[in-house]
Structures are given as structure tokens and as C-alpha cells.
SEBA-375971 format. One record per residue: residue in one letter; x, z, y of N, C-alpha, C in turn; residue number from 1. Coordinates in Angstrom, 3 decimals, always signed. Each point is the difference from the previous one (the first is absolute). Layout:
N
r/n_c1/n_c3/n_c2/ca_c1/ca_c3/ca_c2/c_c1/c_c3/c_c2/k
A/X/Z/Y/X/Z/Y/X/Z/Y/NUM
...
% end
This chain:
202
r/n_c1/n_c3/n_c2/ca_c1/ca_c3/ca_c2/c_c1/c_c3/c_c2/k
X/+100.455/+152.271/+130.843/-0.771/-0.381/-1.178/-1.475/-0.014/+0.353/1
X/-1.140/-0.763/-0.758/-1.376/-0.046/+0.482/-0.124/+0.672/-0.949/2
X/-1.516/+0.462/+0.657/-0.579/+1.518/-0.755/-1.276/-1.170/-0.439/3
X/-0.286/+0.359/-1.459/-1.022/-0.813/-0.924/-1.316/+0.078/+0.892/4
X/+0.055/+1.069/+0.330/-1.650/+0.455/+0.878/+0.209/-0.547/+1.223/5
X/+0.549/-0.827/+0.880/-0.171/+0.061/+1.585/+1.250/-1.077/+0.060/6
X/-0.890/-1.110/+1.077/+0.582/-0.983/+0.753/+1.268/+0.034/+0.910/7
X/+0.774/+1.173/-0.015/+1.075/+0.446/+0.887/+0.772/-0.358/-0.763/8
X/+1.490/-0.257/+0.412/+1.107/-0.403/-0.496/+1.105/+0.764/+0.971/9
X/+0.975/+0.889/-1.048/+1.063/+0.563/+1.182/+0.993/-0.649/-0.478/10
X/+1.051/+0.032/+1.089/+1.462/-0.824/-0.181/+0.412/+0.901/-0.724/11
X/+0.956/-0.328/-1.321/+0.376/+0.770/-0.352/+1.678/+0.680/+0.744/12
X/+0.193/-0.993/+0.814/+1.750/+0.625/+1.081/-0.494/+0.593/+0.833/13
X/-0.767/-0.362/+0.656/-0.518/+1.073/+1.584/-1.628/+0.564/-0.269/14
X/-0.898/-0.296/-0.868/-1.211/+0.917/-0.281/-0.239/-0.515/+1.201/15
X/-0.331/-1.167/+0.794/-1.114/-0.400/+0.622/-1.262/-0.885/-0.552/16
X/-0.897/+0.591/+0.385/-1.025/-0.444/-0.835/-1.017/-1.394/+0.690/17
X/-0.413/-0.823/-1.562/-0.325/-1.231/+0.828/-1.412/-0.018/-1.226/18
X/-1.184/-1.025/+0.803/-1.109/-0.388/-0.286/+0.427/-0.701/-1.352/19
X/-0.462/+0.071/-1.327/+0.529/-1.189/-0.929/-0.644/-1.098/-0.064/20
X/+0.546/-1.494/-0.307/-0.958/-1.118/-0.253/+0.486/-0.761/-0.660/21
X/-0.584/-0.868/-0.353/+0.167/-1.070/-1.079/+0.796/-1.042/+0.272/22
X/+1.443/-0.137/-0.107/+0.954/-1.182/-0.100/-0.774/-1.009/-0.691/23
X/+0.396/-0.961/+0.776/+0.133/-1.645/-0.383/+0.961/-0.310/-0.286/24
X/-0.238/-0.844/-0.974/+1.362/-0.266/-0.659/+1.330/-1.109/+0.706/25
X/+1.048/+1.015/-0.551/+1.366/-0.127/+0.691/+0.163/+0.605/+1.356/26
X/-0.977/+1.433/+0.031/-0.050/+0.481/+1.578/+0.086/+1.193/-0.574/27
X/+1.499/+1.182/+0.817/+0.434/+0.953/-0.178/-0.656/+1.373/+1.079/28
X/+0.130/+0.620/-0.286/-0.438/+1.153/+1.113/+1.114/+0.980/+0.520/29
X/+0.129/+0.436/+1.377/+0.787/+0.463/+0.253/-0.057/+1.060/+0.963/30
X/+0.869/+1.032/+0.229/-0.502/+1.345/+0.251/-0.547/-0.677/+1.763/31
X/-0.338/+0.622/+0.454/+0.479/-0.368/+2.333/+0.314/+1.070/+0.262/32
X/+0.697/+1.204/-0.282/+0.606/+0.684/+0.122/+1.238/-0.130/-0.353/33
X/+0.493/-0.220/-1.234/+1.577/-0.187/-0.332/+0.499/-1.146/-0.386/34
X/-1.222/-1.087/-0.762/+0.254/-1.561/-0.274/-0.001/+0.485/-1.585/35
X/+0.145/+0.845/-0.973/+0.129/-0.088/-1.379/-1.176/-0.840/-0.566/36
X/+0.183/-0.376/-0.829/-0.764/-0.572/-0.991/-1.444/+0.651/-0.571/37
X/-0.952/+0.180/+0.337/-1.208/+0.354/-0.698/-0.133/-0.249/-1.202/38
X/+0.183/-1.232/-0.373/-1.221/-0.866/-0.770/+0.230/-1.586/-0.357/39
X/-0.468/-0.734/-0.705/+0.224/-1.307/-0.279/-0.904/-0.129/-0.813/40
X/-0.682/-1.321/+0.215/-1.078/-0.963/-0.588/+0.436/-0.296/-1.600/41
X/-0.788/+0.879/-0.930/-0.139/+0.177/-1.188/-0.524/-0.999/-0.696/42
X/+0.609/-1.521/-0.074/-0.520/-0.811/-0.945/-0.351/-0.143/-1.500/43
X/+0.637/+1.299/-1.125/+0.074/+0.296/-1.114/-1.713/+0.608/-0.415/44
X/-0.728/-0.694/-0.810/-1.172/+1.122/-0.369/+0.586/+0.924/-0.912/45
X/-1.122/+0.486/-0.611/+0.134/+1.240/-0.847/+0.728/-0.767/-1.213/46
X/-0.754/-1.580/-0.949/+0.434/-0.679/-1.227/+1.103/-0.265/+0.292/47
X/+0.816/-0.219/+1.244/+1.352/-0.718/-0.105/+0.568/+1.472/+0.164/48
X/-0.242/+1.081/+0.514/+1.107/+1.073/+0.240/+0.077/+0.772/-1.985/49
X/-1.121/+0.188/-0.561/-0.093/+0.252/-0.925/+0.950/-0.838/-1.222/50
X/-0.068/-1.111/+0.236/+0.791/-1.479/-0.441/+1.407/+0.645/+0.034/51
X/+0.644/+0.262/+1.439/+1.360/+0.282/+0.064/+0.223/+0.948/-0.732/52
X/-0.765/+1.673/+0.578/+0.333/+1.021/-0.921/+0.248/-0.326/-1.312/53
X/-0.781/-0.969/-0.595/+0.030/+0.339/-1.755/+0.786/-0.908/-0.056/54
X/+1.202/-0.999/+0.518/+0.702/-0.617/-0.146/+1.264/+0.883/+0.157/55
X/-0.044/+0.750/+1.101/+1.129/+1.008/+0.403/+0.335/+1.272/-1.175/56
X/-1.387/+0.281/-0.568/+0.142/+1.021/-1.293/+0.777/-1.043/-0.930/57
X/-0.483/-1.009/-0.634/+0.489/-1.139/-0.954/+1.580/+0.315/+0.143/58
X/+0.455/-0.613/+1.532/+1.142/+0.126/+0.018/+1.082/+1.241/+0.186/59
X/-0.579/+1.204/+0.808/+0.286/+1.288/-0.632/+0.403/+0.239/-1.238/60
X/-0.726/-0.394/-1.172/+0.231/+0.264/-1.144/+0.898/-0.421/-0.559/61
X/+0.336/-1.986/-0.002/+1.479/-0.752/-0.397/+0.705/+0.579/+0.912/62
X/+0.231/+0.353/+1.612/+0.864/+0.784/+0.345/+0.603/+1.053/-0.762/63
X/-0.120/+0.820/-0.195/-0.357/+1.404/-0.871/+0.749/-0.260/-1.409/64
X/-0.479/-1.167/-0.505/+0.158/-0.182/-1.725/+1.293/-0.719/-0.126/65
X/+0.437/-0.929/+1.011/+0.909/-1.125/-0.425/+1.611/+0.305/+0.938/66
X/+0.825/-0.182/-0.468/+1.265/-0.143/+0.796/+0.209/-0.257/+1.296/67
X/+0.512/+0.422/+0.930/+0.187/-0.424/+1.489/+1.029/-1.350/-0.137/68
X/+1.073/+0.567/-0.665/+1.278/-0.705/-0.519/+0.537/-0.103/-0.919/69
X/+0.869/-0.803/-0.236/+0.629/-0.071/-1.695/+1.681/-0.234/-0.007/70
X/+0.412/+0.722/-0.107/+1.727/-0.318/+0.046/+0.463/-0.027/-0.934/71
X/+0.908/-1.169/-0.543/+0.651/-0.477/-0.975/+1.979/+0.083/-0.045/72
X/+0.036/+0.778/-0.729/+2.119/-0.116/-0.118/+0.558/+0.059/-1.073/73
X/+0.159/-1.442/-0.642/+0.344/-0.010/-1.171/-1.272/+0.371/-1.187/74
X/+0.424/+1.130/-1.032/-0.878/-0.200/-0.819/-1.189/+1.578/+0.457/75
X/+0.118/+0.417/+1.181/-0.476/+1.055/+0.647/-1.096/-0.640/+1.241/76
X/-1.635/+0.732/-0.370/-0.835/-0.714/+0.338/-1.114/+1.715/+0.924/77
X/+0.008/-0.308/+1.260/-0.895/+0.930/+0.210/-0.573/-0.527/+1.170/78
X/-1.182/+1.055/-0.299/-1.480/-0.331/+1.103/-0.372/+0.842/+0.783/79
X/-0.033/-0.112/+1.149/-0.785/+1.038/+1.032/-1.302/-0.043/+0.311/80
X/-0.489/+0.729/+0.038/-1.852/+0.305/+0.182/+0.110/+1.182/+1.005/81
X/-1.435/+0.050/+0.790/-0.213/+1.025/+0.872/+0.009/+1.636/-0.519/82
X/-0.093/-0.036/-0.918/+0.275/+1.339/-0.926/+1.029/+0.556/-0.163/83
X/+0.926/-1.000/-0.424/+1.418/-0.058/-0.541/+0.966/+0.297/+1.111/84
X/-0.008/-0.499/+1.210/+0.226/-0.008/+1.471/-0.108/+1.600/+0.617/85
X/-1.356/+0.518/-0.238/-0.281/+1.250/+0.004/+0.124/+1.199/-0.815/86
X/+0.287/-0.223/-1.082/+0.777/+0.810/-0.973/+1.216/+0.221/-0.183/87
X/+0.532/-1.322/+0.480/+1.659/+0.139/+0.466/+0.645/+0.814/+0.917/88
X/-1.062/+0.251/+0.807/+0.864/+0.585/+1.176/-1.040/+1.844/-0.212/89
X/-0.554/+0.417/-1.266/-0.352/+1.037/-0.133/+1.105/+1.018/-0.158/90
X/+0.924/-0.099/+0.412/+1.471/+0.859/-0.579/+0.707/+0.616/+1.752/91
X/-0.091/+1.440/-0.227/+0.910/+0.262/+0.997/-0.814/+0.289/+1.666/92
X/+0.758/-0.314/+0.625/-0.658/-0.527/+1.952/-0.474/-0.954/-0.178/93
X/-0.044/-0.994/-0.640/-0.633/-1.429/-0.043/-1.562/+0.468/-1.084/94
X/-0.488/+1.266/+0.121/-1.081/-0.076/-0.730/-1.021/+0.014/+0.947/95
X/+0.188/+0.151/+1.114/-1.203/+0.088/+0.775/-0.346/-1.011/+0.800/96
X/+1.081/-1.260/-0.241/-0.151/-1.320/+0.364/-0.382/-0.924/-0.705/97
X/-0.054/+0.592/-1.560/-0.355/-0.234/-1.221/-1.403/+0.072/+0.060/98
X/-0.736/+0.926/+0.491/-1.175/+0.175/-0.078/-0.509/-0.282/+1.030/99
X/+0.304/-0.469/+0.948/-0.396/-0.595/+1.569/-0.237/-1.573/-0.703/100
X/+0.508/-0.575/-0.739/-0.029/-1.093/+0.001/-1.172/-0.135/-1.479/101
X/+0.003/+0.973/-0.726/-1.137/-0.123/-0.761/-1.361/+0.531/+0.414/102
X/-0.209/+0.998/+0.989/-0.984/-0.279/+1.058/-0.123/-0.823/+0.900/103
X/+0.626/-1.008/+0.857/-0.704/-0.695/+0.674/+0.151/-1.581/-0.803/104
X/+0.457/-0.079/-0.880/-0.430/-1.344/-0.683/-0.568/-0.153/-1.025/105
X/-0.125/+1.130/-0.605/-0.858/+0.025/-1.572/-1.191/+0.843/+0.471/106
X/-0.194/+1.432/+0.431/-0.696/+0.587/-0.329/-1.396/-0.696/+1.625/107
X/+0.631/+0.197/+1.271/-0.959/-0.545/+1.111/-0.652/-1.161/-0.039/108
X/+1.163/-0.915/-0.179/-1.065/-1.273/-0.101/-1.168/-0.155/-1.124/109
X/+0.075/+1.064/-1.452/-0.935/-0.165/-0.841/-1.173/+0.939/+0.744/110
X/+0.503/+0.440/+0.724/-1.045/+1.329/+0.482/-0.834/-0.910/+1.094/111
X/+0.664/-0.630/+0.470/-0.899/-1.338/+1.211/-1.217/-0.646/-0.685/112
X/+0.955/-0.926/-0.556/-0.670/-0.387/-1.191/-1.039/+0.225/-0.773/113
X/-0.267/+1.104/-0.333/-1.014/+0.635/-0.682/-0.882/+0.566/+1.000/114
X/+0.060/+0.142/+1.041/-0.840/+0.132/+1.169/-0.912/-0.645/+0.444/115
X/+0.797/-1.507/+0.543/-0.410/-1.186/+0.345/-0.954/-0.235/-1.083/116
X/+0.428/-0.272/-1.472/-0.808/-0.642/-1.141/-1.329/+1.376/+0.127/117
X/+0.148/+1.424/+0.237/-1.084/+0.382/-0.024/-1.222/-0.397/+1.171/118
X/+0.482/+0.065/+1.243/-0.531/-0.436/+1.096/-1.028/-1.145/+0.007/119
X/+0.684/-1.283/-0.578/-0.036/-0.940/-0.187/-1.039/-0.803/-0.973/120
X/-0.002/+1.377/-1.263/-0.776/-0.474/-1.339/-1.392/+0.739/+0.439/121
X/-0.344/+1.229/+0.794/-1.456/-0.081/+0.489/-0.308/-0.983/+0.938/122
X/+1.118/-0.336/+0.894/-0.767/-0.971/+1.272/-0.626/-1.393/-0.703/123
X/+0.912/-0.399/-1.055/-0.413/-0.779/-0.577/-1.138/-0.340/-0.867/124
X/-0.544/+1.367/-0.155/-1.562/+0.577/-0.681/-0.797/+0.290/+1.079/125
X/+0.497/-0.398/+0.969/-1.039/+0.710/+1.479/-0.374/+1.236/-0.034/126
X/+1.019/+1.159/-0.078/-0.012/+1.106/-0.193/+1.284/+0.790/+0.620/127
X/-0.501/+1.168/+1.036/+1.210/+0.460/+0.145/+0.639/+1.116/-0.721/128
X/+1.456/-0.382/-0.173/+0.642/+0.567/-1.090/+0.039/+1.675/+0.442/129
X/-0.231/+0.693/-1.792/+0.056/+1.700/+0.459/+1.233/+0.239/+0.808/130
X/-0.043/+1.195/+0.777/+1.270/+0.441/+0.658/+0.459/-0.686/+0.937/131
X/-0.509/-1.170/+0.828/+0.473/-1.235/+0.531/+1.116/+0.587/+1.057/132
X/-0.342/+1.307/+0.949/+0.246/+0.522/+1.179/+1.668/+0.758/-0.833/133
X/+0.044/+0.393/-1.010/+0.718/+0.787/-0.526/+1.427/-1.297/-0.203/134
X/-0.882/-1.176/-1.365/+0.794/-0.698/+0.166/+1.279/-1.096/+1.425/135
X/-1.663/-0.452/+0.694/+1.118/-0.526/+1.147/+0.790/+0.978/+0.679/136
X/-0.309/+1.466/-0.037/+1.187/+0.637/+0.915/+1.133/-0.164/-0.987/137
X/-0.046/+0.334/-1.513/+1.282/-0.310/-0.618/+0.453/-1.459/-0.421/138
X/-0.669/-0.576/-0.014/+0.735/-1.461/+0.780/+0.920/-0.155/+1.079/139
X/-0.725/+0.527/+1.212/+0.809/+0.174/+1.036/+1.504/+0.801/+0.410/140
X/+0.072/+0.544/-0.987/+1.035/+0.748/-0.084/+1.506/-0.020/-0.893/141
X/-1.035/-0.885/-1.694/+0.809/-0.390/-0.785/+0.862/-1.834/+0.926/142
X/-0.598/-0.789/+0.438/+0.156/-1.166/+0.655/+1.418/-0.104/+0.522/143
X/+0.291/+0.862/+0.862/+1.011/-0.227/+0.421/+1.755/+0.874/-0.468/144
X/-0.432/+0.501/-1.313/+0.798/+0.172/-1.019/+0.061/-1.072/-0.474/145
X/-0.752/-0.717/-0.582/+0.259/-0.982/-1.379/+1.045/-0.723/+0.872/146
X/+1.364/+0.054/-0.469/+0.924/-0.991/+0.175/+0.431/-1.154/-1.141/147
X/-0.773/-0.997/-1.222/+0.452/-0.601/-0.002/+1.294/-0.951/+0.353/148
X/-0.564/-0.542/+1.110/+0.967/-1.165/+0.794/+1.539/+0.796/+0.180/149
X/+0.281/+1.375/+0.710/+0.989/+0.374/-0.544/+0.806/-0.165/-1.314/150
X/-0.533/+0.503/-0.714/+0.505/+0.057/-1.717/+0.538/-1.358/-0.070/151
X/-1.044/-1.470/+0.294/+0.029/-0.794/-0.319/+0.883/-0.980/+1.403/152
X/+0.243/+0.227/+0.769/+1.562/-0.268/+0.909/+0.702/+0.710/-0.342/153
X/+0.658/+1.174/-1.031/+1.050/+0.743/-0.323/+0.175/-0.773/-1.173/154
X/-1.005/-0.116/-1.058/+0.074/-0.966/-1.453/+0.594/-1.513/+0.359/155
X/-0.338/-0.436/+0.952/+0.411/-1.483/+0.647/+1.623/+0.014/+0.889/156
X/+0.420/+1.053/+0.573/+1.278/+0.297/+0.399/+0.882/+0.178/-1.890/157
X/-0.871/+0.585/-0.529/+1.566/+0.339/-0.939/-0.207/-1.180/-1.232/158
X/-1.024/-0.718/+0.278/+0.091/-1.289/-1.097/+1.108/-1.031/+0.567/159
X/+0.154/+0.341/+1.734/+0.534/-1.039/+0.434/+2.082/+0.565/+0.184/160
X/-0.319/+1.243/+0.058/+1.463/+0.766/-0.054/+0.756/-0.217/-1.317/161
X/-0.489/+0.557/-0.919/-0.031/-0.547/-1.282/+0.287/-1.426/-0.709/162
X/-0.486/-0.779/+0.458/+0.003/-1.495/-0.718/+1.147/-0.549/+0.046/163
X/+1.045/+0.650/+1.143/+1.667/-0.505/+0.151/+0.640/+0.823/-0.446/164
X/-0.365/+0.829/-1.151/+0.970/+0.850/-0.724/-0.409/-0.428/-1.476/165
X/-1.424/+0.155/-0.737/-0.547/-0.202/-1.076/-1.373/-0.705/+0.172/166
X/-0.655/-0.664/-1.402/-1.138/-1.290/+0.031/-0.503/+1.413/+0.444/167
X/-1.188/-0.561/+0.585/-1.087/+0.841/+0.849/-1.309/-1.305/-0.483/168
X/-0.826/+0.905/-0.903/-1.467/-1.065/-0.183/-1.399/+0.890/+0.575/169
X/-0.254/-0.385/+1.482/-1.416/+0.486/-0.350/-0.952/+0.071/-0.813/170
X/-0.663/+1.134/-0.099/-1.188/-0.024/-0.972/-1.381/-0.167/+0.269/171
X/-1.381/+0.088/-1.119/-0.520/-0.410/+0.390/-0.729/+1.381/+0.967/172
X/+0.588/+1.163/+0.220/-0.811/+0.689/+0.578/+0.528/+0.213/+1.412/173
X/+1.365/-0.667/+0.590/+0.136/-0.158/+1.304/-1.108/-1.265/+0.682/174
X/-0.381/-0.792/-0.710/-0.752/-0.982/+0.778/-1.522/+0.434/-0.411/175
X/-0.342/+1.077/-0.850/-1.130/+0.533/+0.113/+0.169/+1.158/+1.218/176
X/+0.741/+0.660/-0.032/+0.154/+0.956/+1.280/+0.244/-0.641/+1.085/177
X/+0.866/-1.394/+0.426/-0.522/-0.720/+1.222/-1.363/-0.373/+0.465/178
X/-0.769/-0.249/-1.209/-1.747/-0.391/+0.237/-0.593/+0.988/+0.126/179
X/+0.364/+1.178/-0.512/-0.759/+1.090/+0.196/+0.307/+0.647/+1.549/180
X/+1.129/-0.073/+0.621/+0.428/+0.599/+1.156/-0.705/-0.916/+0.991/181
X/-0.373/-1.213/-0.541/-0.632/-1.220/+1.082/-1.720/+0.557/+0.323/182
X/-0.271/+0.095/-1.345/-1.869/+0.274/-0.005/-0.011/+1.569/+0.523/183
X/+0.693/+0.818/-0.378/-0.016/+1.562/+1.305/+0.274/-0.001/+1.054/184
X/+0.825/-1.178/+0.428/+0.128/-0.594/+1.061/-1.269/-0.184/+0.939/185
X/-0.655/-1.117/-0.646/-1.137/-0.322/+0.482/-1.207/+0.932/+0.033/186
X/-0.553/+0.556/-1.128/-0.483/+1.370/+0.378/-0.190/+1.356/+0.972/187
X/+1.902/-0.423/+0.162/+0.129/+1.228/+0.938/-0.370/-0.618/+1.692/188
X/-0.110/-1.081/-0.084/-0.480/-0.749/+1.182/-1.467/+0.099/+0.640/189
X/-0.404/+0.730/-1.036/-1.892/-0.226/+0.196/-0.265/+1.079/+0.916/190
X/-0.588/-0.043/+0.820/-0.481/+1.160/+1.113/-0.535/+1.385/-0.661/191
X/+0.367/+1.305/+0.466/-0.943/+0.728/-0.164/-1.559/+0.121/+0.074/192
X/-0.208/-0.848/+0.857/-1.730/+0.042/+0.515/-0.259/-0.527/-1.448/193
X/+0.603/-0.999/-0.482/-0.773/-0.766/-0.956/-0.514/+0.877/-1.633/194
X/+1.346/+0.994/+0.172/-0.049/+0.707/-1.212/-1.209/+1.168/+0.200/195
X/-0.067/+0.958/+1.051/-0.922/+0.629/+1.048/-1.440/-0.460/-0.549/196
X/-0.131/-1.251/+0.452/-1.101/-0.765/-0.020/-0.496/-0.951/-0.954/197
X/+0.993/+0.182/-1.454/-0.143/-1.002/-0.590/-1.358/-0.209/-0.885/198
X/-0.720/-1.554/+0.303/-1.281/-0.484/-0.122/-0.071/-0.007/-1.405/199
X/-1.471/+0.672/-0.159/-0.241/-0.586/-1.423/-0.339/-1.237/-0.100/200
X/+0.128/-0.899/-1.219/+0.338/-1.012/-0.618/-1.453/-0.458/-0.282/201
X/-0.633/-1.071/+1.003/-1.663/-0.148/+0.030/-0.002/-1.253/-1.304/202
% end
């Protein structure tokens, strides 16, 4: 990880340490000690990363609010939501898988989320945000919890297991949780240096 104060950069697999510099764009950096990945040419400013976040909260929220699925049998009509999913399985040995799945898809990704948008809403005032050092370490940590894309390849396996037994209708909050798993996606792509270092907004 780069340290906010100083031009050094350590690998984070082998902790060999390298001079940092400024990618050109579509030019990656790479350890010469082990070959890992440093770094990559950050084409996103601050207005377009800010853009995504508050698109990714937007869709967080219809995630959250609206049905994953809708199953129909006869005159018997029910809906699954990320809640509902996780409350189901609150019973028994299945409660602690119950709550694995309402922490890393409800509770982390809002916790990202609200990070990023804080980060984001001083840089965008040309100001660095209170706590910045506090926040990116818990960024760094919450990140590779947030499993979305899981949830949402398990929601996409049983729409498709499902559909040859009973109607199976996606809802509108599986294709908000596909867009949302896309834009954390992309987020989670952005270099550390950039967050480290991120410019105020001239």
C-alpha cells in the first residue's frame, strides 16, 4: 500500500519496495521482484467517481426495497428480497449463514458506500475529508468482504433452477443488484495510491 506522506510504494505479496510514478494511460505497474500488479492508470476524476458512488447508493437502495424474484402457483404469489433471503435462513445452524449473508450484502457494501460518498464529497469541495487515514484503512478492509456478485450468481443460479419447476419473474431489484455489483466493481478497480492521494477538486 502507498503511504500518503512518501513516494515509496511496497508490493503488497513480497513488500518489495519501488520509486512511485505517474502511469500513462493504459500503462500498468508491476512488482520486478514478483511481477504483481502495483497500479493502473486512473482515468476516472473525482466528478465521474463521485457520479458512480451516488448512482451505486441509488441503486443500493431499489436493491434493498424491491423483490429479487417473484414466484407464481396458481392463486399463491410470493417475493424474495435480500432481507427475506436472510431472515429465512435465521432459524437453527442456518442462522449464522443467515447473518453472513446479511453482512456481506446488506450491511458492507452500505458501509463502502458511505465511505466512498464521504471521501468523495470533501474532494469534491477541495477539502480533505475528516478522518481520511482512519477511513481508507476501513475501506481497505471492508472491500474485500462486500460480496455482492456472490449473492447475485447464487440469486441467478436459483432463478434459473427454479424456472423448470415454477414461473420464476425477476424483479426489479435483481437487475438493480446486477448494476450495483457492476459500479463496486469498478470502484474496487481504482488504485490505492489514488485514494492515498486523492486530489482536491481545483
Amino acid at each position: 500500500m502507498l503511504s500518503p506522506s512518501h513516494d515509496l510504494l511496497a508490493c503488497p505479496s513480497c513488500d518489495a519496495v519501488h520509486q512511485s510514478v505517474i502511469l500513462a494511460r493504459h500503462e500498468v505497474a508491476h512488482c520486478v521482484a514478483c511481477g504483481a500488479v502495483l497500479g493502473r492508470h486512473t482515468s476516472l476524476g473525482i466528478d465521474q467517481l463521485l457520479a458512480i458512488t451516488l448512482a451505486a447508493a441509488a441503486l443500493f437502495i431499489i436493491a434493498s426495497a424491491n423483490p429479487l424474484l417473484a414466484i407464481g402457483v396458481r392463486d399463491s404469489h410470493t417475493e424474495a428480497t435480500v432481507w427475506s433471503a436472510a431472515f429465512a435462513m435465521m432459524h437453527g445452524w442456518m442462522a449464522w449463514a443467515g447473518a453472513a449473508l446479511a453482512i456481506t450484502t446488506f450491511l458492507l457494501p452500505l458501509v463502502q458506500i458511505a465511505l466512498l460518498l464521504w471521501l468523495l464529497g470533501f474532494a469534491r469541495l477541495g477539502r480533505c475529508a475528516p478522518g481520511a487515514r482512519t477511513v481508507l484503512r476501513a475501506l481497505h478492509g471492508v472491500r474485500p468482504w462486500s460480496m455482492t456478485e456472490v449473492f447475485l450468481l447464487g440469486a441467478l443460479v436459483a432463478i434459473i433452477k427454479l424456472s423448470s419447476w415454477v414461473p420464476v419473474h425477476p424483479g426489479i431489484g435483481i437487475w438493480a443488484l446486477t448494476s450495483l455489483t457492476l459500479l463496486l466493481t469498478i470502484l474496487s478497480m481504482i488504485e490505492p495510491r489514488f485514494w492515498w492521494n486523492l486530489p482536491p477538486r481545483s
